[in-house]
C-alpha positions in Angstrom: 28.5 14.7 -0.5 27.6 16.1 -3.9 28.7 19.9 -4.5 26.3 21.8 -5.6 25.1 25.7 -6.9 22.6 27.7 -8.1 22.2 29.5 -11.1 19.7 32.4 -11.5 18.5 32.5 -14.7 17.1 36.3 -15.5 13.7 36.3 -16.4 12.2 38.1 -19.8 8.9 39.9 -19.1 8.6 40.1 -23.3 6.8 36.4 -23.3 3.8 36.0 -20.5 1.6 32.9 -20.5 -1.6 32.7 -19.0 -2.6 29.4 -18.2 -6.8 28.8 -17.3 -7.2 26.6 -13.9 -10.6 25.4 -13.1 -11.9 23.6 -9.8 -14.8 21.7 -8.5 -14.8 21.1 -4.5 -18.3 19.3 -4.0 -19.9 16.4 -1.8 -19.5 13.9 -4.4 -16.6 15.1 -6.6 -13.4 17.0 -6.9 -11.7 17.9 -10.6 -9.1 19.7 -11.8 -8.6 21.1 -15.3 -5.2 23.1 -16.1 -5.3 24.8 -19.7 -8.3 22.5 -20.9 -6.7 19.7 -19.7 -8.3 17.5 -17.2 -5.7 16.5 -14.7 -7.8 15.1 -11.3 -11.4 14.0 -11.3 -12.2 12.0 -8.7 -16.5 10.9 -8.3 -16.1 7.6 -6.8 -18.6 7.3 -4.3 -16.3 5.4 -1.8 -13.2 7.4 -1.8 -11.7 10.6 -2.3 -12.5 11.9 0.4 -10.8 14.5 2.5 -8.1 17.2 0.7 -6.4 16.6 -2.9 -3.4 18.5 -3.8 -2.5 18.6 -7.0 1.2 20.4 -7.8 2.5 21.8 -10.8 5.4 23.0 -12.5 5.4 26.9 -12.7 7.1 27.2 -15.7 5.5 24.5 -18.0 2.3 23.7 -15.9 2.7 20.0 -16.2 1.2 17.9 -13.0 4.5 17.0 -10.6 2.1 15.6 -7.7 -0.7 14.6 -7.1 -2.0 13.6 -3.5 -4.9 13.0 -1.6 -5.6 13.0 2.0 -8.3 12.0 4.4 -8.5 14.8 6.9 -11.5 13.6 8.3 -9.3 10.9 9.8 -7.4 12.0 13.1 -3.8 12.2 12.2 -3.7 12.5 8.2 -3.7 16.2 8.6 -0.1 15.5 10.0 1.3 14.0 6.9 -0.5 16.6 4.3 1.8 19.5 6.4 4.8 17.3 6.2 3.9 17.0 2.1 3.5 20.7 1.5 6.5 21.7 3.7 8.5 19.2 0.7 7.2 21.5 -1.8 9.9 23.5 -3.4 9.2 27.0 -3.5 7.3 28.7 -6.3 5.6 25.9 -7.1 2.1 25.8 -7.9 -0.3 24.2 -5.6 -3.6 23.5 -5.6 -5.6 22.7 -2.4 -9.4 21.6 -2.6 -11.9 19.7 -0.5 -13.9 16.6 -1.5 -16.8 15.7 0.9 -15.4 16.6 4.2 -11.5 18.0 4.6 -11.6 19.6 8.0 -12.9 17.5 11.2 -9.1 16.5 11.8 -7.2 19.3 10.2 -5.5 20.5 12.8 -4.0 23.9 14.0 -0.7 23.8 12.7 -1.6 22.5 9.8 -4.3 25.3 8.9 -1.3 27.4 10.3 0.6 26.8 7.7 -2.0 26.7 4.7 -2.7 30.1 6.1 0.9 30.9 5.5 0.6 30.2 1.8 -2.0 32.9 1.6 -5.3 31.2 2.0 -8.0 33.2 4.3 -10.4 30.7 4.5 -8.2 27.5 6.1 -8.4 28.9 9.7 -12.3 29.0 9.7 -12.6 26.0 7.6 -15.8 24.2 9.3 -17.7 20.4 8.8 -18.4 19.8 5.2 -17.4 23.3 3.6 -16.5 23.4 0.0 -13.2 24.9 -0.7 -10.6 26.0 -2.8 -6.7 27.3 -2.8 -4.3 27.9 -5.9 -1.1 29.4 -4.6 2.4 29.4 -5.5 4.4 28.6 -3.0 5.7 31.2 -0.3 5.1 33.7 -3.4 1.4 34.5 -4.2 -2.0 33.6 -3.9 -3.6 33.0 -7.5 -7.5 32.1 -6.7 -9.5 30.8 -3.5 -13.2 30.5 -2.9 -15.6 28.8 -0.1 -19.0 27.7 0.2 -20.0 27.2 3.7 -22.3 24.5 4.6 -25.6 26.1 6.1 -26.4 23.2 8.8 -24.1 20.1 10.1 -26.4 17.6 7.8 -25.6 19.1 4.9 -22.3 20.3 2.7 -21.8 23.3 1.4 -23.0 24.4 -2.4 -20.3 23.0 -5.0 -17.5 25.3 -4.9 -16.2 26.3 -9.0 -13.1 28.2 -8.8 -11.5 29.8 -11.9 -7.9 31.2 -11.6 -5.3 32.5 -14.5 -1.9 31.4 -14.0 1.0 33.2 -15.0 3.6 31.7 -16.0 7.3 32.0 -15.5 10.1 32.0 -17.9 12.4 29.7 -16.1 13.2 28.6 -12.6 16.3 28.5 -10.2 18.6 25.6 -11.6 21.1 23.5 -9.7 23.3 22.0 -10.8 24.7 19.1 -8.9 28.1 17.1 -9.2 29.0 13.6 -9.5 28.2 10.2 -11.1 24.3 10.4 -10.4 23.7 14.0 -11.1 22.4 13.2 -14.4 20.0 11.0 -12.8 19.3 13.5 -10.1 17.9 16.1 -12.2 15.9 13.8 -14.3 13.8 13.0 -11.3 13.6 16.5 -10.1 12.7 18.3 -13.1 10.0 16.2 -13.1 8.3 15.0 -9.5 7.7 17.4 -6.9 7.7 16.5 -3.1 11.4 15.1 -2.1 13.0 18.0 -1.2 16.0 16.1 0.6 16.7 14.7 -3.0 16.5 17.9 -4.9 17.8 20.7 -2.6 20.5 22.9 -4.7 23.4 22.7 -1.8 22.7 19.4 0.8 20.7 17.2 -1.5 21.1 13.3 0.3 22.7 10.5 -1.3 21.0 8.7 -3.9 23.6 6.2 -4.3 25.0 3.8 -1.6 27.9 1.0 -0.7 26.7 -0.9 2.2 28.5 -3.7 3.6 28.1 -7.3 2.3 26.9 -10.1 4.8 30.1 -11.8 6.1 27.8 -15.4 5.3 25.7 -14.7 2.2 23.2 -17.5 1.0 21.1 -15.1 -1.2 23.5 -14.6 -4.0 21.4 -15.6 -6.6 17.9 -14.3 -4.8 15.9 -11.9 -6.6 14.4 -9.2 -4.4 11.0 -8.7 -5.8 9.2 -5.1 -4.5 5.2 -4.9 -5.5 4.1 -1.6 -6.4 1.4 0.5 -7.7 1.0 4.6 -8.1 2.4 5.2 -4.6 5.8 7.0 -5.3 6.2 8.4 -2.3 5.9 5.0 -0.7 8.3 3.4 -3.0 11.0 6.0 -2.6 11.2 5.7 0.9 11.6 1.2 0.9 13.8 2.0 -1.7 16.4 4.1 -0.1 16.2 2.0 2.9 16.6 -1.4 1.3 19.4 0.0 -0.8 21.2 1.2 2.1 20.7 -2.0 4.0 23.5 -4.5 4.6 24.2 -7.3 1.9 21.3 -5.7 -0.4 22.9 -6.8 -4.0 20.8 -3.7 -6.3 21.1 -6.1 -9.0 18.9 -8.6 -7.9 16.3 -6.2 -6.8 13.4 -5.6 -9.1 10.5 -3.1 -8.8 7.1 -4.2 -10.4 4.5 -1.5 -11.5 0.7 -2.5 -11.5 0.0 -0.1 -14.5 1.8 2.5 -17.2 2.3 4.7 -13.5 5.3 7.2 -14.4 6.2 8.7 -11.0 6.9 4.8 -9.3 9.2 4.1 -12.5 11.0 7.5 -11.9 11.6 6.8 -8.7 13.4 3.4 -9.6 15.5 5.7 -12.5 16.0 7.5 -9.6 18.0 5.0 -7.8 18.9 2.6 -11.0 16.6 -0.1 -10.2 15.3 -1.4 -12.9 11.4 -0.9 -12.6 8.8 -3.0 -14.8 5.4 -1.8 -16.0 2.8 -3.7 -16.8 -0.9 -4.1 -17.8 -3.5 -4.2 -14.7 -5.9 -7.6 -14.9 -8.6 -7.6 -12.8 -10.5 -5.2 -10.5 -9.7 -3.9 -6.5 -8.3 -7.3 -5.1 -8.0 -9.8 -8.2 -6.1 -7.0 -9.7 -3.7 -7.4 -6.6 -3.5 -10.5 -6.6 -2.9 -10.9 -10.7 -0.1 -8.4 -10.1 1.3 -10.6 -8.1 1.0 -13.3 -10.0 2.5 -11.6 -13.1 5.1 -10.3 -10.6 6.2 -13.9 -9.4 6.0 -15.3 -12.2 8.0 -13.1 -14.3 10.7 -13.1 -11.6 11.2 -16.9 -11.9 11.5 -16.3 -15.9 14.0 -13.3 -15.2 16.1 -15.2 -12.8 15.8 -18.6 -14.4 18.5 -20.1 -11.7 16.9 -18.6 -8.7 15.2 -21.5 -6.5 14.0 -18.4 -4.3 12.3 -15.3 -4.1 12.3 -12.1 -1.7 8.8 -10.5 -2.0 8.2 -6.9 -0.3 5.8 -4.2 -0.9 6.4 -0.6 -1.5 5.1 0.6 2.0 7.5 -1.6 3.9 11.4 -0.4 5.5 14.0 -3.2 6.3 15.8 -3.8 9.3 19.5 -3.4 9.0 19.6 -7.4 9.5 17.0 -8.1 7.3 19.3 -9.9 4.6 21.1 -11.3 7.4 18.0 -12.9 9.0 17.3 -14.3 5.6 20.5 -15.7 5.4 20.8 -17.2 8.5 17.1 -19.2 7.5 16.8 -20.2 3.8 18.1 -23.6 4.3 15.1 -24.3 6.3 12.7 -23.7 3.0 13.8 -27.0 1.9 12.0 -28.6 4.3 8.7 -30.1 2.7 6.7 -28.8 5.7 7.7 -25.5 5.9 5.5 -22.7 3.9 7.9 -19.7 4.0 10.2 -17.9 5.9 8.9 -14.1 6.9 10.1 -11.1 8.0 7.0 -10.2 9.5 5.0 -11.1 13.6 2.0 -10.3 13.4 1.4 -10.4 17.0 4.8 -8.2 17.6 3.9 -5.1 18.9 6.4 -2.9 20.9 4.9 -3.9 24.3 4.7 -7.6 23.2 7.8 -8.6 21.9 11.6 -9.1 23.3 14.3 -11.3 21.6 15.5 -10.8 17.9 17.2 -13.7 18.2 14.1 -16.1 18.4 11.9 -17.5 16.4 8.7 -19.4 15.9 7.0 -21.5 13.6 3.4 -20.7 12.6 0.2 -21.8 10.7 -0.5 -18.7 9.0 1.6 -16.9 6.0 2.2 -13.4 7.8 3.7 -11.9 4.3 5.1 -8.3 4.9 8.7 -9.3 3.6 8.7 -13.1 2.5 10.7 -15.5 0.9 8.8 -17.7 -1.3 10.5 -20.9 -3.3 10.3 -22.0 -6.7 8.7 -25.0 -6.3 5.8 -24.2 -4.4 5.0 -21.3 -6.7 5.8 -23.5 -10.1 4.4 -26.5 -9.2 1.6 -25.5 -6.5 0.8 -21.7 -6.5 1.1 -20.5 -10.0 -1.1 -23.4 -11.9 -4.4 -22.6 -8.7 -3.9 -19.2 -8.5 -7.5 -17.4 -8.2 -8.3 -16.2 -11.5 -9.0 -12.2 -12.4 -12.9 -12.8 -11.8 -11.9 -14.1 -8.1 -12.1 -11.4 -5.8 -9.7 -13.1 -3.2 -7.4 -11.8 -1.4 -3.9 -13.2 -2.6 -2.9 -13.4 1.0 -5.9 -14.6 2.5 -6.2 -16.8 -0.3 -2.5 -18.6 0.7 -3.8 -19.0 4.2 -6.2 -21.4 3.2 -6.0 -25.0 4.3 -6.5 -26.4 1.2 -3.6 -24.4 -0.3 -1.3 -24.4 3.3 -1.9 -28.2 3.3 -0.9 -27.9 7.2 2.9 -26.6 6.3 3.7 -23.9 8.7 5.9 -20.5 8.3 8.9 -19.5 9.8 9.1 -15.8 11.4 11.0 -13.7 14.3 9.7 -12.5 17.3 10.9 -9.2 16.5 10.3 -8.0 12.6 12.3 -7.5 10.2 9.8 -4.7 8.5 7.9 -2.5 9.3 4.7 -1.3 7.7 4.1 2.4 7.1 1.9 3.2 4.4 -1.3 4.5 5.0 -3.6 4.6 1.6 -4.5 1.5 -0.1 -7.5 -0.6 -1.5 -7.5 -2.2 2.1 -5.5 0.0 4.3 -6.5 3.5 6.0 -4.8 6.1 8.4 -6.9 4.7 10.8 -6.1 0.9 10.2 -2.3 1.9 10.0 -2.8 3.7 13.3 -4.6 1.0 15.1 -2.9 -2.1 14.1 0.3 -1.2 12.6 2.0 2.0 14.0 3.2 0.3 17.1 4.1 -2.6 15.5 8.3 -3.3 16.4 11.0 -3.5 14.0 14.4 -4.8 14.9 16.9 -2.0 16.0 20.4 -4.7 16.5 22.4 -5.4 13.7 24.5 -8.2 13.3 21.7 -10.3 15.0 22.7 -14.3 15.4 19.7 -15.9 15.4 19.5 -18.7 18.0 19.4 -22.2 17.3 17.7 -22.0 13.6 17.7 -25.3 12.9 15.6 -26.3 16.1 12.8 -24.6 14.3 12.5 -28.1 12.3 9.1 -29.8 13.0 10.2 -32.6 15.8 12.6 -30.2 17.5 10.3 -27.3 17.9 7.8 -29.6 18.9 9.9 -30.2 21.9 10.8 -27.0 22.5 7.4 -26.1 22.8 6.7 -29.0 24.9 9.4 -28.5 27.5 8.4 -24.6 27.4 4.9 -25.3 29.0 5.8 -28.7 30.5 7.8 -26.3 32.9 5.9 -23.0 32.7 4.5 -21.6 35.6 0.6 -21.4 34.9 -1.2 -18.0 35.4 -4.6 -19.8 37.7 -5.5 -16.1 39.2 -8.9 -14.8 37.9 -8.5 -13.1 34.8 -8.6 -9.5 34.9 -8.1 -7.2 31.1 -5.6 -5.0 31.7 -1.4 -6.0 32.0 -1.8 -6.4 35.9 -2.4 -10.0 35.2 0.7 -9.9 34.0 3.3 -10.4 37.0 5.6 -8.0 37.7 8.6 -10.1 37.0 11.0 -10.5 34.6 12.4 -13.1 32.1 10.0 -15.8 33.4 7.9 -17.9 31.5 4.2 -18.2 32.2 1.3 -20.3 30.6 -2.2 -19.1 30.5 -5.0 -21.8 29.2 -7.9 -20.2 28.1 -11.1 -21.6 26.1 -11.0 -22.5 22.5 -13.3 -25.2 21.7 -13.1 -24.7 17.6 -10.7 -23.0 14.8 -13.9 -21.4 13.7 -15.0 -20.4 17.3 -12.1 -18.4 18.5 -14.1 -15.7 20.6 -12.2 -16.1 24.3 -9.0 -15.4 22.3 -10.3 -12.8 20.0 -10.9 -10.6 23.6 -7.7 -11.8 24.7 -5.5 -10.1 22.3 -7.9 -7.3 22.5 -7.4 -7.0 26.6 -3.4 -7.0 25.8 -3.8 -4.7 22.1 -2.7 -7.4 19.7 -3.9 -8.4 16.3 -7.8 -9.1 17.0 -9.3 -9.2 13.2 -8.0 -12.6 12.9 -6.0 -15.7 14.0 -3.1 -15.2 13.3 0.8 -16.4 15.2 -0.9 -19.5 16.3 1.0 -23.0 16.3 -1.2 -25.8 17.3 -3.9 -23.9 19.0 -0.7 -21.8 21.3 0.4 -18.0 20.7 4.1 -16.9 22.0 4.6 -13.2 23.1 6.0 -11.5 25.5 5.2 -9.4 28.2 6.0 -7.0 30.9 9.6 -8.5 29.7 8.1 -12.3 30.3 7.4 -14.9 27.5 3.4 -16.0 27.9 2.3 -18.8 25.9 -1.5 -18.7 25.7 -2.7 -22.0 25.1 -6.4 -22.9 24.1 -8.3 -25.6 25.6 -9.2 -28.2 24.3 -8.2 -27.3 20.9 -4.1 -27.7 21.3 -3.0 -30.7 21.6 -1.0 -28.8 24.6 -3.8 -28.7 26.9 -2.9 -32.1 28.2 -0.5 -29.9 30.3 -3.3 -28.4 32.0 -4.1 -29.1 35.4 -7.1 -31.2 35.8 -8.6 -28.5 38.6 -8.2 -26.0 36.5 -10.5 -23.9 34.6 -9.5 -22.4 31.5 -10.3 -18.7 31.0 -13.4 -18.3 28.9 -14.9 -14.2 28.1 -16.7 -12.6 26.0 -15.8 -9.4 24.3 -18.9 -7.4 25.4 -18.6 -8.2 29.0 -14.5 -6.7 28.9 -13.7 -3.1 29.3 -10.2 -2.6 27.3 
């Protein structure tokens, strides 16, 4: 642990600065404007909404942070109180409302805004127009409201002018060791990780984890995609740095723009972090930052015949080098597609073993490794150009690209998915489809019989698995009592599923038993593995897998509609 003190630094009340701050809270737009400078203006008509908080430095007023969060949306008010409790004291914050900010903001969170010195957060009602400047747990410097008259209308847009003062200097520390240099680089300058940049019990920022006793990914870069979400990058970055066999060498941070808070976050850790120019607009600007991503990582690592691809809003399970170890040999197998960290249908309640895995026809992504010859000779020379507005992932999904090779993943993940804000993500998406997502808690995992995830032996497998299933004939009812209450069984349930395209009996399926409903996705000839009520179910659709011809003739498979289930 680094020692660490603080030095007071007297303060000269011969030199005072005032510095002009001026807000706009309104339906349609929020700005921000610190000593003539505009430094937050935000009028797109399709986001923005909810709080922004915009933190500066008291003694130099230069922007440290700069978030924004949805309070309209149940449960966002939760992670704007955990943001300003990381603010260091006697910082400046500023707090105003774009649209809507208070639906879901919740008691302690207007609690603790309160505490900072705002009157108005406690009574804050549907569409008012508001306004704080405070530095922290010292004094309020400006607040105003505009209440909105009638529930179908907002309040009149809120202008707040405030003078701030300020300070000669601020409470150093100074911190001991190899990365203290680095240490107070990043905190002089971003505001918001306390646990980095508290004066006595500041965390590591440097680690020595253990190397994988059998390591296959010597010479595999780890490639991390990222954007302006700093917050989301430190925190995949001090798990996958801490996470056995991780070699910080091969790991590589790319920026999609000239962002500086992402890139101090990689100085941060010494990862070397790359910038470069956006192409494109919403998703062809994703997906040509991956492409520029990829492909530079094949140029970097000119040996490297594979490539580790995670995102910044993704943490690691302690075996997640080890999984890939124990499975890259199976990339060289012309029908597989990729090896992923990631099930898509592996919820908490629907998922058991981490030793097991499956093969399936769609590319799950979410922690991926990807080889260098289906990127150089396939992916790379078709990749959607920056007027496509595809989806990179959907776009790899495609048959016509997939050319019926299959991916390899667990049936419990090796990441876990936790960010929130994005061009297709929302606190309510996250919520719904990825909070209760599972992510492997046992290290030193030894996954079970890898190599009979090879085409002909896994088409046994999965033979001899519903050849010898017991099949689920009772009528079907939504809710887990269909399930029986045994354990460590394996049951089969046939249901309808006349076309790919026509997928609706399934669709209510994985809503019935709260699994990934927006799209297929785990299925391997028409069957989905999961587990449930501690029993593996194989859900097989009829007539579309070749499987059905396990069926029994008498049998009817189970065919609902959505609108006729109650889940």
């Amino acid at each position: 642990m680094n020692k660490s003190k603080i030095d007071t630094f007297k303060r000269s009340p011969i030199r005072v600065r005032n510095v002009a701050i001026e807000i706009l809270s309104s339906h349609s737009k929020v700005s921000v404007t610190v000593g003539g400078t505009t430094v937050l203006d935000d009028s797109n008509e399709k986001t923005g909404r909810g709080i922004h908080v915009v933190v500066l430095n008291e003694v130099t007023a230069s922007v440290m942070a700069y978030r924004n969060f949805d309070t309209y949306v149940r449960g966002e008010d939760v992670f704007l109180l955990e943001f300003l409790r990381d603010i260091s004291n006697g910082r400046i914050i500023i707090l105003a409302i774009k649209d809507e900010g208070s639906f879901s903001l919740g008691n302690e969170t207007r609690a603790y805004i309160k505490s900072l010195g705002s009157i108005h957060a406690p009574n804050l009602r549907w569409r008012d127009m508001w306004s704080l400047v405070a530095a922290k747990n010292r004094n309020v410097i400006g607040e105003g409201m505009n209440a909105s008259p009638q529930l179908s209308s907002w309040g009149e847009p809120l202008f707040l002018n405030a003078q701030m003062i300020l300070e000669e200097t601020r409470e150093v520390c100074h911190w001991s060791g190899n990365d203290a240099d680095r240490r107070k680089n990043f905190c002089d300058k971003l505001e918001g990780y306390s646990e980095v940049c508290n004066c006595n019990k500041p965390v590591s920022i440097s680690f020595d984890p253990e190397e994988l006793e059998e390591d296959n990914l010597q010479n595999v870069p780890v490639v991390l995609i990222a954007s302006n979400r700093p917050y989301y990058l430190y925190r995949t970055l001090r798990r996958l740095l801490s996470t056995k066999g991780v070699r910080k060498k091969n790991v590589i941070v790319f920026i999609d723009g000239y962002f500086q808070a992402p890139l101090e976050v990689c100085q941060l850790f010494d990862v070397q972090g790359i910038q470069h120019t956006p192409i494109g607009q919403k998703n062809a600007r994703i997906h040509q930052h991956y492409k520029a991503s990829l492909t530079a990582t094949f140029n970097l690592f000119p040996s490297a015949q594979f490539a580790l691809i995670l995102e910044e809003d993704l943490l690691v399970a302690q075996d997640f080098f080890s999984y890939f170890s124990q499975t890259i040999h199976l990339l060289k197998d012309e029908d597989i597609y990729c090896i992923s960290a990631w099930n898509d249908q592996g919820y908490e309640h629907s998922c058991q073993d981490p030793s097991l895995l499956y093969r399936v026809e769609t590319m799950p992504g979410l922690g991926w490794l990807l080889s260098r010859n289906l990127y150089k000779q396939e992916l790379e020379p078709s990749w959607p150009s920056a007027e496509q507005k595809w989806d990179w992932d959907m776009w790899m999904r495609t048959e016509r690209i997939r050319k019926g090779r299959e991916c390899i993943i667990p049936d419990v993940s090796r990441t876990y998915h936790f960010g929130s804000k994005g061009l297709n993500m929302n606190s309510y998406f996250q919520k719904r489809y990825f909070e209760n997502h599972a992510l492997n808690k046992h290290t030193n995992v030894r996954l079970h019989e890898v190599n009979s995830l090879k085409k002909a032996e896994y088409e046994q497998t999965m033979e001899n698995l519903i050849q010898y299933a017991t099949v689920l004939d009772k009528p079907f009812t939504c809710s887990e009592d269909y399930i029986p209450n045994t354990t460590r069984q394996t049951y089969v349930v046939y249901f309808e599923w006349l076309t790919k395209k026509e997928w609706s009996s399934w669709k209510t399926l994985a809503k019935c038993f709260h699994l990934w409903d927006i799209d297929l996705r785990g299925v391997h000839r028409g069957a989905i593995r999961i587990f449930l009520k501690k029993n593996h179910i194989i859900f097989v659709g009829v007539p579309l897998s070749p499987y059905s011809k396990f069926k029994p003739k008498a049998l009817k498979p189970i065919s609902i509609q959505e609108s006729t289930v109650k889940t």
